[in-house]
C-alpha positions as CSV (number, residue, x, y, z in Angstrom):
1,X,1.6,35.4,-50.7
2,X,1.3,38.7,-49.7
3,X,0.5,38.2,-46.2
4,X,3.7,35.8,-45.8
5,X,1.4,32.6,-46.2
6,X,3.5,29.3,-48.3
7,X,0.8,28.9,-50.9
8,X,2.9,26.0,-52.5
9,X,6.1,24.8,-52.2
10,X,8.3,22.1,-54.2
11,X,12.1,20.5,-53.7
12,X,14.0,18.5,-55.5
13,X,17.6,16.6,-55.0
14,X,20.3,17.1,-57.2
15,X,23.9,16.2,-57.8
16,X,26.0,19.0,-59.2
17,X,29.2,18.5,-61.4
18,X,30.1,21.3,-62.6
19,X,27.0,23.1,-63.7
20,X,23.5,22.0,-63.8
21,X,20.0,23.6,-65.2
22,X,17.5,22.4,-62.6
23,X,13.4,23.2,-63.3
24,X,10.8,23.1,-60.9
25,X,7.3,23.7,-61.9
26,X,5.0,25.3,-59.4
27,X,1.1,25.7,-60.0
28,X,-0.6,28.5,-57.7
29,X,-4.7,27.6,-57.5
30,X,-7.0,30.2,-57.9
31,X,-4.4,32.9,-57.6
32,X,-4.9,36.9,-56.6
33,X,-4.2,38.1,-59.6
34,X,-1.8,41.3,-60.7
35,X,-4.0,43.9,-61.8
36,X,-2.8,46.7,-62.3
37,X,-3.2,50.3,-60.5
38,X,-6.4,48.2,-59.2
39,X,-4.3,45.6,-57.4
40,X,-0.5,45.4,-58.0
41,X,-1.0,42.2,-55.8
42,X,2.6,40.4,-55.6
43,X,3.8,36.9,-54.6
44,X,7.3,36.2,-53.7
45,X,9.0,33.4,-54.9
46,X,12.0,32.3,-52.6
47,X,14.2,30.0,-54.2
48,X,16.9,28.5,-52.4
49,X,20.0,26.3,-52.4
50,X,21.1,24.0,-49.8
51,X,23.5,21.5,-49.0
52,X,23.3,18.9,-45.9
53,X,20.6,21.6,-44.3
54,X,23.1,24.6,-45.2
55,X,21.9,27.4,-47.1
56,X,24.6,28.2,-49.8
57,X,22.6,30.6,-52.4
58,X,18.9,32.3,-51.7
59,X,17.0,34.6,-54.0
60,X,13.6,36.3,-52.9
61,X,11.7,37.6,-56.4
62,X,8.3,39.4,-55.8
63,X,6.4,38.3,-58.8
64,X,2.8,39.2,-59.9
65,X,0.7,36.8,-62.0
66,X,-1.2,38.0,-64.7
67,X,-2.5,37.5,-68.5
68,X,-2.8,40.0,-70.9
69,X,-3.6,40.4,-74.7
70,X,-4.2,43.4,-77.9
71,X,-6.5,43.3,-79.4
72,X,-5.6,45.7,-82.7
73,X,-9.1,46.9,-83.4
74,X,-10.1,46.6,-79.1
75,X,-6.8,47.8,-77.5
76,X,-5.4,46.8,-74.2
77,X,-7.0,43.7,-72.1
78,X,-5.1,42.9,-68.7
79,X,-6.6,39.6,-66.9
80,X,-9.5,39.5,-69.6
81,X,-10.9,43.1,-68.8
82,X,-10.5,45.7,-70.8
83,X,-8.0,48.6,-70.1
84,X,-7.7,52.1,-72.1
85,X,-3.4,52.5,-71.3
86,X,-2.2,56.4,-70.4
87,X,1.1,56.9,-70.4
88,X,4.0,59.0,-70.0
89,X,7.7,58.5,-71.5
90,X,9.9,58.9,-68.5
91,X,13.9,59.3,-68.4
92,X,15.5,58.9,-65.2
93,X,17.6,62.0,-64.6
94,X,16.9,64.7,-62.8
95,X,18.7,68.4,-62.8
96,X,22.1,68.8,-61.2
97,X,22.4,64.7,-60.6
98,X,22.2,63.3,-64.0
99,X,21.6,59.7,-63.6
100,X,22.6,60.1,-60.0
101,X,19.4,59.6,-58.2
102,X,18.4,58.3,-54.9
103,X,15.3,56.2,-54.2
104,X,13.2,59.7,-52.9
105,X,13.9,61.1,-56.6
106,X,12.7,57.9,-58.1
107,X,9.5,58.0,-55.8
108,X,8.9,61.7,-56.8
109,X,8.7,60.2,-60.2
110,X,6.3,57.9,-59.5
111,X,4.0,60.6,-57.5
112,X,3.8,62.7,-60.6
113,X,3.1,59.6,-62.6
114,X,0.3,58.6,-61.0
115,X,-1.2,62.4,-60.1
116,X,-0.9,63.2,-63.9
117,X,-3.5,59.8,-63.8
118,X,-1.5,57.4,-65.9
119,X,-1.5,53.5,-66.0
120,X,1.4,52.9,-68.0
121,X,5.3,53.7,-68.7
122,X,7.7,54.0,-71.6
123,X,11.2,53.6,-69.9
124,X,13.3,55.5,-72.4
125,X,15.6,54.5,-74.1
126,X,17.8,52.5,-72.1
127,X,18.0,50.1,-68.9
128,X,16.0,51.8,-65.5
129,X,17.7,51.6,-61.6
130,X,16.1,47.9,-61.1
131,X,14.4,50.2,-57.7
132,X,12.5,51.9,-60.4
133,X,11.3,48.4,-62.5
134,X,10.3,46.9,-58.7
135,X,8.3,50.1,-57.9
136,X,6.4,49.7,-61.2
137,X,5.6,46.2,-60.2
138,X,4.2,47.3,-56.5
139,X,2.5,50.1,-58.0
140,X,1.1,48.3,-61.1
141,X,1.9,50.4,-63.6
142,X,1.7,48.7,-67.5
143,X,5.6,48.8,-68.7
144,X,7.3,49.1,-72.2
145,X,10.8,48.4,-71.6
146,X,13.8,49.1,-73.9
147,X,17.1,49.4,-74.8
148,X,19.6,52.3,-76.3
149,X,19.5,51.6,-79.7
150,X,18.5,55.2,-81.1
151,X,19.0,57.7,-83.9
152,X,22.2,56.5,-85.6
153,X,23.1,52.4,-85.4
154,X,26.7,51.1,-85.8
155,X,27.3,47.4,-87.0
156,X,28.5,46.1,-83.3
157,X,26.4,43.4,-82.2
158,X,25.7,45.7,-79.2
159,X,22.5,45.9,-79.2
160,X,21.9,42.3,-79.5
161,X,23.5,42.0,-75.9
162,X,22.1,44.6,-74.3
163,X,18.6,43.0,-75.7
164,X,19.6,40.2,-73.8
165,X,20.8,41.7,-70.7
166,X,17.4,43.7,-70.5
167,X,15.6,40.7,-70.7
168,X,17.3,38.1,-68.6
169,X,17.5,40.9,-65.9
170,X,14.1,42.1,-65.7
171,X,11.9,38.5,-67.0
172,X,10.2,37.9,-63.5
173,X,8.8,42.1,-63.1
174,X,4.8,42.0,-64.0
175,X,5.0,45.3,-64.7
176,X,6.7,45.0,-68.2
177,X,4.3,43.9,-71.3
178,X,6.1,45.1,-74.0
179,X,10.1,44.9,-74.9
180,X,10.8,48.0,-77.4
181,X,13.7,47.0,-79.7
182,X,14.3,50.2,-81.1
183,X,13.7,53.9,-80.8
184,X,13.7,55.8,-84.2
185,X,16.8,54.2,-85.3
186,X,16.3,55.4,-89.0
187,X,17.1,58.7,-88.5
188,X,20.3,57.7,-89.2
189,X,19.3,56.8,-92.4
190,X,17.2,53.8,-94.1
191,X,19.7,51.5,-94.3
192,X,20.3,48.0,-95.0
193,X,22.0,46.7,-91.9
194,X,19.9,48.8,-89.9
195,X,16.8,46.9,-91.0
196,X,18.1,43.1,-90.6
197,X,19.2,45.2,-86.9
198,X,15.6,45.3,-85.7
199,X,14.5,42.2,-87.8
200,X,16.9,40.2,-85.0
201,X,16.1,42.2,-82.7
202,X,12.6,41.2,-82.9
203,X,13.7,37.6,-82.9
204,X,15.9,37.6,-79.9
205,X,12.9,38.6,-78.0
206,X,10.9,36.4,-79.3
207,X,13.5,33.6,-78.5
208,X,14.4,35.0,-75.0
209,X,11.2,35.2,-74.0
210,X,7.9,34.2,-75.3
211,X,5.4,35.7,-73.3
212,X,5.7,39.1,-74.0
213,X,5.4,41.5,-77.2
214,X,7.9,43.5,-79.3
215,X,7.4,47.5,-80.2
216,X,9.2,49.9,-81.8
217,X,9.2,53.8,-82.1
218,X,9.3,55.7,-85.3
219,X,9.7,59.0,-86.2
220,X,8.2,59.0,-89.9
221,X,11.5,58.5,-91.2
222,X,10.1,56.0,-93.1
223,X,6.6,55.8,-94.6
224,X,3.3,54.3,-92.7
225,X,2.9,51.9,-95.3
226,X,7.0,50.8,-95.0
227,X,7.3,46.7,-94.3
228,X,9.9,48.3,-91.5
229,X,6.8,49.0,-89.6
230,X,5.7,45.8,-89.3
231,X,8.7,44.2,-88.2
232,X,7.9,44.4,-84.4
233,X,4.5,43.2,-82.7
């Protein structure tokens, strides 16, 4: 726990030839729950490897645990209570650096974030310095994470893997709620491809990880009433 405290703890013996998928189910009781900018409380889970009392791999993954649920007529609800979400969109350059910032620009970030009095963050359009994802989590900001498919699509299956990437990287941050698939990809023109694009995008997701919603973001280059629209969560 946050204090350094084993709250639970589970092994198991294996035999390894060549690779093996190895699952080990833990149950916290009564845990302090993530909540937010209230209390971004965090476990960390340490999983380790060893061999005749060796340690060969070791991970450390702060992880908060938390519920939440929209309601579409209600809103937000994070841990069963309701919460009205403010946000900002944030990119993460900075002028005369580009994408070249250090962990005190990142913070800056942050302390405008939170004196402007938001709860949440969009982080557009594209993967975030994993410093920035971690101070989300300790912070307890509400995250919509995405990935670089904007304005004009090609027929790669880019996307697709970068989807993946995203989501494989960043599964274990509390922070993130929402995986946005797309950002107002149809200005590129309403196009056939681009629509079966999102429609698997949506999927993968779904597929990759269940726990979590799909958005999109539109720039009325399509009507409100479009079946495009309802592709995504």
């Amino acid at each position: 726990d946050a204090e350094g405290k084993i709250v639970k703890y589970t092994a198991k013996d294996f035999i390894v030839n060549g690779s093996k998928e190895v699952s080990l189910p833990v149950t916290v009781e009564n845990p302090t729950l993530w909540d937010g900018v209230e209390n971004p409380y965090l476990y960390n889970v340490n999983v380790r490897i060893e061999k005749h009392n060796d340690v060969i791999d070791e991970l450390n993954i702060p992880t908060g645990l938390r519920f939440f649920e929209f309601d579409p007529k209600k809103g937000f609800f994070l841990n069963g209570k309701h919460m009205k979400l403010k946000g900002v969109s944030r990119h993460q350059d900075k002028y005369g650096k580009g994408w070249a910032l250090t962990k005190e620009d990142h913070d800056l970030d942050m302390e405008l974030i939170k004196e402007v009095g938001a709860n949440s963050i969009r982080l557009a359009h594209y993967q975030h310095d994993q410093y920035f994802y971690d101070l989300c989590d300790r912070e307890g900001m509400i995250i919509w994470a995405e990935i670089p498919f904007i304005s004009r699509a090609s027929e790669t299956e880019n996307a697709k893997s970068q989807m993946v990437e995203l989501i494989r990287q960043n599964f274990n941050h509390s922070s993130i709620v929402m995986w946005g698939v797309e950002n107002e990809i149809q200005i590129g023109g309403d196009l056939p491809y681009v629509r079966q694009i999102v429609k698997d995008l949506n999927d993968l997701c779904h597929n990759e990880d269940p726990t979590r919603l799909t958005t999109q973001a539109n720039v009325m280059a399509v009507p409100n009433d479009d079946e495009y629209n309802t592709y995504t969560d």
